[in-house]
C-alpha positions in Angstrom: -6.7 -3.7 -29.0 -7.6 -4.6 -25.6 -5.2 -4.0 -22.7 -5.4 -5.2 -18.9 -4.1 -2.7 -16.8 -3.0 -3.3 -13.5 -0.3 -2.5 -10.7 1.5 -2.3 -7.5 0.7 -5.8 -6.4 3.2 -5.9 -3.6 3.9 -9.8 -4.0 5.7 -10.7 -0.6 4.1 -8.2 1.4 3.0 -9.6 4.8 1.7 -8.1 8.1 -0.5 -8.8 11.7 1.5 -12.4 12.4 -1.8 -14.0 11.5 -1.2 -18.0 9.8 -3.6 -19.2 7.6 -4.1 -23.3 7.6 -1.7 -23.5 4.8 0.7 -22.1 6.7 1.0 -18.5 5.1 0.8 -15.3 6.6 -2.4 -14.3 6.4 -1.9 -10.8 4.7 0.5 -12.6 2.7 -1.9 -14.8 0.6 -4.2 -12.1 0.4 -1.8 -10.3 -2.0 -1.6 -13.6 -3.5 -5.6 -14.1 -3.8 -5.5 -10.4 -5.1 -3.3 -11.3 -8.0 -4.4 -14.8 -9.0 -7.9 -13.2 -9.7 -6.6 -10.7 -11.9 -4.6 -13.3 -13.8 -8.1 -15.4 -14.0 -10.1 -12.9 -15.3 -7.4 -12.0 -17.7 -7.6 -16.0 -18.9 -11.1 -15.3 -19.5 -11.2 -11.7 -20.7 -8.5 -12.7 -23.4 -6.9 -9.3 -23.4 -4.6 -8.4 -26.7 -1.7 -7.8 -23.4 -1.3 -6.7 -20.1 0.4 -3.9 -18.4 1.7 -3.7 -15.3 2.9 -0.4 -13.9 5.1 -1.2 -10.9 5.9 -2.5 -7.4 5.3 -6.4 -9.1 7.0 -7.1 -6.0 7.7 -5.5 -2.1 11.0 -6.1 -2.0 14.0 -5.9 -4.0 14.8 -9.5 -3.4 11.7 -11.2 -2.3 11.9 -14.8 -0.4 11.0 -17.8 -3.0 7.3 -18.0 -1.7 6.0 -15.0 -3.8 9.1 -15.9 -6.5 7.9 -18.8 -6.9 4.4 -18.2 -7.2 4.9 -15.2 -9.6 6.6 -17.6 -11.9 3.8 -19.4 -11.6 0.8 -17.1 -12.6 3.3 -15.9 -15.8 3.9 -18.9 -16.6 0.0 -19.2 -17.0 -0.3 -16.7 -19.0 2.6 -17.7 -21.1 0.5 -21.0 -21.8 -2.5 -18.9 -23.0 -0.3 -16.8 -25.8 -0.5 -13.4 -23.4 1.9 -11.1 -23.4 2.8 -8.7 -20.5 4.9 -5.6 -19.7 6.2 -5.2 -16.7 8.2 -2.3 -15.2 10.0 -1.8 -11.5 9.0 0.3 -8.8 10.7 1.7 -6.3 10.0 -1.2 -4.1 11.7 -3.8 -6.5 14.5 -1.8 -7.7 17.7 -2.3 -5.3 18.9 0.2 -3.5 22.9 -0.8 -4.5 24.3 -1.8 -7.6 25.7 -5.2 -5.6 21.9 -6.8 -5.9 20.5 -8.0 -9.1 17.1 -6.6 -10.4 14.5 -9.5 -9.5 12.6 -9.0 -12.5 15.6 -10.2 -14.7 14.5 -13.6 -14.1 11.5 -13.3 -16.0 13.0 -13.1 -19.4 12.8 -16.8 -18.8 9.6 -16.7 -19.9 8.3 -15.7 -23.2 5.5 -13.3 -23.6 7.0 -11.3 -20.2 9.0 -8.1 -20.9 10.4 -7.2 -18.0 11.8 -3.3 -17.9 14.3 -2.8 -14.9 17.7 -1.7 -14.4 19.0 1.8 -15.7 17.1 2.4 -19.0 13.9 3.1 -21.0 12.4 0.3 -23.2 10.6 -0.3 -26.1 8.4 -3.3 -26.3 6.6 -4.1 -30.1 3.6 -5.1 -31.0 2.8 -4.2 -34.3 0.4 -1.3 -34.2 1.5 -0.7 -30.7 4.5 0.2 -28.6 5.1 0.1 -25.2 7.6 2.6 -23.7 8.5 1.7 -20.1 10.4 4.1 -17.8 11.5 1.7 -14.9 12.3 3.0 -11.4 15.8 4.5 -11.8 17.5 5.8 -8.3 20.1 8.1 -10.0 18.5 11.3 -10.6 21.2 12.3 -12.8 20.5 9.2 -15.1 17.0 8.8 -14.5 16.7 12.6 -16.5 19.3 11.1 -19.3 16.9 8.3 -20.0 13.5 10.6 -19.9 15.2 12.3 -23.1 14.9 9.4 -24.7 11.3 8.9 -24.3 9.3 9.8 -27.7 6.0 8.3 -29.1 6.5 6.5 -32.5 4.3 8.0 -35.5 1.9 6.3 -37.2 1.2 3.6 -34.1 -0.4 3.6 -30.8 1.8 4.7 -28.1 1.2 4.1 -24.4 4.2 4.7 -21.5 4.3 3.0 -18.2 5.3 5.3 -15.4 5.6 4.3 -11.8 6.2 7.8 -9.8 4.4 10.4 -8.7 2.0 12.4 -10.7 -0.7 15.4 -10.0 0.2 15.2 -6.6 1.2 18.0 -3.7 2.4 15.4 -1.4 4.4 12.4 -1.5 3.7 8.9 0.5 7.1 9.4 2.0 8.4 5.6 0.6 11.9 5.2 0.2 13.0 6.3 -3.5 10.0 7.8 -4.6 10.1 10.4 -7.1 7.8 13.4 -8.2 7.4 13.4 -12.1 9.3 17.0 -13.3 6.5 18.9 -14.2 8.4 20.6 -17.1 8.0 17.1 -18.8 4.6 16.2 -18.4 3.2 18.1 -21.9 5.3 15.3 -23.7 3.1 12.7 -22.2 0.1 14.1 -23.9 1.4 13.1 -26.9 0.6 9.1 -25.5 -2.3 6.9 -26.3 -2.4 6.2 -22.6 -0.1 6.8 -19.9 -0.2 4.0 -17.7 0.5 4.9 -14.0 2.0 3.1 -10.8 2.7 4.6 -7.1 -0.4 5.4 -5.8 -2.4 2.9 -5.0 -5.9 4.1 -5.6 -7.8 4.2 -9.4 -7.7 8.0 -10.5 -7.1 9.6 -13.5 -4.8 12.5 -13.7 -6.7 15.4 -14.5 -3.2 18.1 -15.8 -2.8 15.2 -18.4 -5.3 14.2 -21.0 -4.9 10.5 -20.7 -3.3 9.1 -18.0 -4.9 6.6 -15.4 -3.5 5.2 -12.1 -4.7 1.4 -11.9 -4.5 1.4 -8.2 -3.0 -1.5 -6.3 -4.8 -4.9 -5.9 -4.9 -5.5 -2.3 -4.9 -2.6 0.7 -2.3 -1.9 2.9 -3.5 0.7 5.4 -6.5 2.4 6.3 -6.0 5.6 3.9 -7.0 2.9 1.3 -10.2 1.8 3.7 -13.1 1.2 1.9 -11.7 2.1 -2.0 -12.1 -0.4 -4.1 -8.9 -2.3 -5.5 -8.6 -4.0 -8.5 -7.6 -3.7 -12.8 -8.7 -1.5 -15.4 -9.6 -2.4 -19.1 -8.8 0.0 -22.4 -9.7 -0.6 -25.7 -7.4 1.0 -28.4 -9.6 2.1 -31.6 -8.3 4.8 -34.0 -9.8 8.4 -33.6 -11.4 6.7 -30.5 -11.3 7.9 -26.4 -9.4 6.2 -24.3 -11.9 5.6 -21.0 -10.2 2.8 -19.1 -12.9 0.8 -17.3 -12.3 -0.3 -13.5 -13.0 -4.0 -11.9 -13.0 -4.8 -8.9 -11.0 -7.5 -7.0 -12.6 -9.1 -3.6 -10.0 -7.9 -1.4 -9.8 -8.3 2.6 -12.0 -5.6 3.5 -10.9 -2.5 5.6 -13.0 -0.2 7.7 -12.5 2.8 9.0 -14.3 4.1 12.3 -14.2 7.7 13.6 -15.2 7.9 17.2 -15.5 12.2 17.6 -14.8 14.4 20.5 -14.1 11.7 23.3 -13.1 14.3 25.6 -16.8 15.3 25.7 -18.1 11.5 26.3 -17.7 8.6 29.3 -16.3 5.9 28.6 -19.4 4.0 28.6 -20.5 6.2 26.0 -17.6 5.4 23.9 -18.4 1.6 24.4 -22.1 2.2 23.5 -21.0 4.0 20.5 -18.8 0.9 18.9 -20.8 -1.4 20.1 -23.8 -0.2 18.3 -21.1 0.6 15.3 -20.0 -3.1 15.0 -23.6 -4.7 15.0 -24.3 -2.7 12.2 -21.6 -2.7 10.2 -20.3 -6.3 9.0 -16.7 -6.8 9.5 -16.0 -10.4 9.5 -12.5 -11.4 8.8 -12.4 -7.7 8.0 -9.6 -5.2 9.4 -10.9 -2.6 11.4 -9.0 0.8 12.1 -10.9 2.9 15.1 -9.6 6.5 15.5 -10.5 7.9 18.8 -10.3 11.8 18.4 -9.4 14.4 21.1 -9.4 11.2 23.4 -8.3 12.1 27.1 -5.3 9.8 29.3 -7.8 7.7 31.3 -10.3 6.9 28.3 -7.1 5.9 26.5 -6.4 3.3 29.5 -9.8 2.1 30.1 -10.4 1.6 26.1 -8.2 -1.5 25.8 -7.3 -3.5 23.0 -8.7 -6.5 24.1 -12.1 -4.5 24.6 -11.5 -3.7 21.0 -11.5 -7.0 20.3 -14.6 -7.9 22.5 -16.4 -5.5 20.4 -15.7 -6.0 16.9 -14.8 -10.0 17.5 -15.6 -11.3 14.3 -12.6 -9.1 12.9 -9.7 -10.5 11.9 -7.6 -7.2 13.1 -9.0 -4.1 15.5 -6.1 -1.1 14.9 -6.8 1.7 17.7 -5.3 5.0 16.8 -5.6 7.9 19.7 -5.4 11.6 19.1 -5.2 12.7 22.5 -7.3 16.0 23.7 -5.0 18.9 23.1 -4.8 19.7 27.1 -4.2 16.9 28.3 -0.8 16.7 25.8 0.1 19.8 26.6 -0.4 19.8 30.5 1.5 16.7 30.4 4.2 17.3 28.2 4.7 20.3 30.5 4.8 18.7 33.6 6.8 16.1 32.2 9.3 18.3 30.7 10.1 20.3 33.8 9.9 17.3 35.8 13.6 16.7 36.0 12.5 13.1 36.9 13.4 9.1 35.6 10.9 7.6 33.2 10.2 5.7 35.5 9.4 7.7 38.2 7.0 9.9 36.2 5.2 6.4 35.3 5.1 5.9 39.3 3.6 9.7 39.9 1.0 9.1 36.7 0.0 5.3 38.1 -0.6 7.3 41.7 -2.7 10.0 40.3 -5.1 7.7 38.2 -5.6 4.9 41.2 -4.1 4.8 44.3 -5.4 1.7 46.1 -3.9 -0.4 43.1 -0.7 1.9 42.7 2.0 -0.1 44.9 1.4 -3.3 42.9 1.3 -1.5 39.1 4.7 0.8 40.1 6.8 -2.7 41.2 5.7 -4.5 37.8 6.0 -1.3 35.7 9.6 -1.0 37.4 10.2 -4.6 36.8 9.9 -4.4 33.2 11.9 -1.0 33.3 14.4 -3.1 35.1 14.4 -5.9 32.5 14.6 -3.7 29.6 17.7 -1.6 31.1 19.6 -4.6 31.3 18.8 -6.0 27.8 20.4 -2.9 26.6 23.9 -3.0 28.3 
């Protein structure tokens, strides 16, 4: 049998405040564009099923845009005879018991088996069944429901899990959950364990086959430069399970590590991207520039619309300082024992950096201190 494997496609998800022509946020569509290809290459792949492990959509209860053109792309594969599983994150599932699960609208459709709400699920078909373990907040019922989970002898057997496996940290999302350790040997006893949460493709290495499919779009620059997109399995008797990865074209994301800016001019620094962005191609590509041990005034002069200059063919520049450990801690020093306003301290720092332009950046600094003190009475 041949399975599609894919996940955490974040449907709804939109960031930057970027419109495209149709209208759509830009980071929007391109979870869109993510998912529409995978859907594609499933019409042409002609996969025996999919599998989806989680996070289908961002939200809980998602606007009708990405609704609407979920129902859509099932609906497409409805048409071709293809059946999916699909099984909520912790992104989809509501917090309260007052808000519906979203994914109960797609057992409108036939050949979609959505798995939400407070239980394990067994989906048929034939020589294979699919266990899903949705999302469950309740950590009381979420360990009533795993005693239920046990392969069924004599077929194939593969379990979709959306949590947190072979991990030491967590990525500190609301609701996420560790798997209990004490109950991974049962999932050995699976064809495939079918993973969502984390949102690059891995395998778990404490279990002998289970796979994270990795998300199909990226959504910050820990996921820079990884390659999104599905896996493929074939199920053959007395055969290995090696789940093969493709790629989607997502936007691309770079990462750029500018190192010990303390020790540099500003110039320097300039020089440095400058020569970074002519030889590395980042059009309509999103661009995350750390600047390590960076001092106050480099941090001033380095702009954001400098950023911009510099990498213009980008369609977003992210600057990220780490500030140079003495100037934090002579500053948060003097700051502390200062006994002074905010806005005073911003006065005495303005004065200390450049005093022929000081008088006229204290009054507008004050005025938007002013401004903001009376929005909040």
């Amino acid at each position: 049998m041949k399975i599609l494997h894919f996940s955490d496609t974040h449907l709804g998800f939109n960031d930057l405040d970027k419109v495209g022509p149709n209208g759509v946020n830009l980071r929007e569509q391109d979870f869109y564009d993510s998912f529409k290809f995978v859907i594609d290459q499933a019409l042409k792949i002609k996969p025996d099923l999919l599998i989806h492990s989680g996070d289908f959509f961002h939200r809980p209860s998602p606007p009708n845009r990405p609704m609407i053109f979920a129902l859509e792309q099932l609906n497409r594969l409805a048409a071709a005879n293809i059946p999916i599983v699909i099984i909520a994150g912790n992104h989809e599932t509501p917090k309260t018991i007052y808000t519906s699960p979203i994914l109960k609208a797609f057992n409108t459709i036939n050949g979609v088996y959505p798995v939400f709400g407070q239980g394990y699920q067994m989906a048929d078909f034939g020589e294979l069944i699919v266990h899903g373990l949705p999302h469950i907040n309740d950590e009381r019922v979420l360990l009533e429901e795993m005693d239920k989970i046990e392969p069924v002898p004599g077929k194939f057997n593969i379990i979709l899990l959306h949590t947190s496996i072979g991990k030491r940290y967590i990525m500190e999302e609301f609701g996420e959950q560790l798997y209990p350790p004490e109950r991974l040997e049962l999932l050995n006893k699976f064809d495939y364990v079918a993973l969502g949460h984390w949102h690059n493709f891995q395998k778990v290495n404490i279990l002998e086959k289970a796979w994270y499919a990795g998300s199909t779009e990226r959504m910050s620059d820990t996921e820079a430069e990884k390659d999104k997109g599905f896996c493929m399995l074939n199920l053959e008797k007395n055969q290995p399970v090696n789940p093969v990865f493709h790629p989607v074209p997502a936007r691309p994301w770079f990462r750029v590590d500018i190192k010990k800016c303390e020790e540099k001019t500003v110039e320097e620094i300039e020089k440095e991207l400058i020569g970074l962005a002519a030889n590395q191609p980042h059009k309509n590509a999103i661009i995350s520039i750390y600047f390590h041990q960076i001092q106050n005034l480099q941090s001033i002069a380095l702009t954001q619309r400098k950023l911009e200059i510099i990498f213009e063919d980008a369609l977003q520049v992210h600057g990220k300082r780490i500030f140079a450990a003495s100037d934090r801690q002579h500053d948060t020093q003097r700051w502390s024992n200062s006994g002074k306003s905010t806005t005073e301290l911003l006065a005495d720092f303005i004065k200390e950096q450049t005093e022929e332009k000081a008088d006229g950046l204290i009054e507008k600094a004050k005025g938007y201190f002013d401004t903001w003190e009376k929005r909040r009475k």
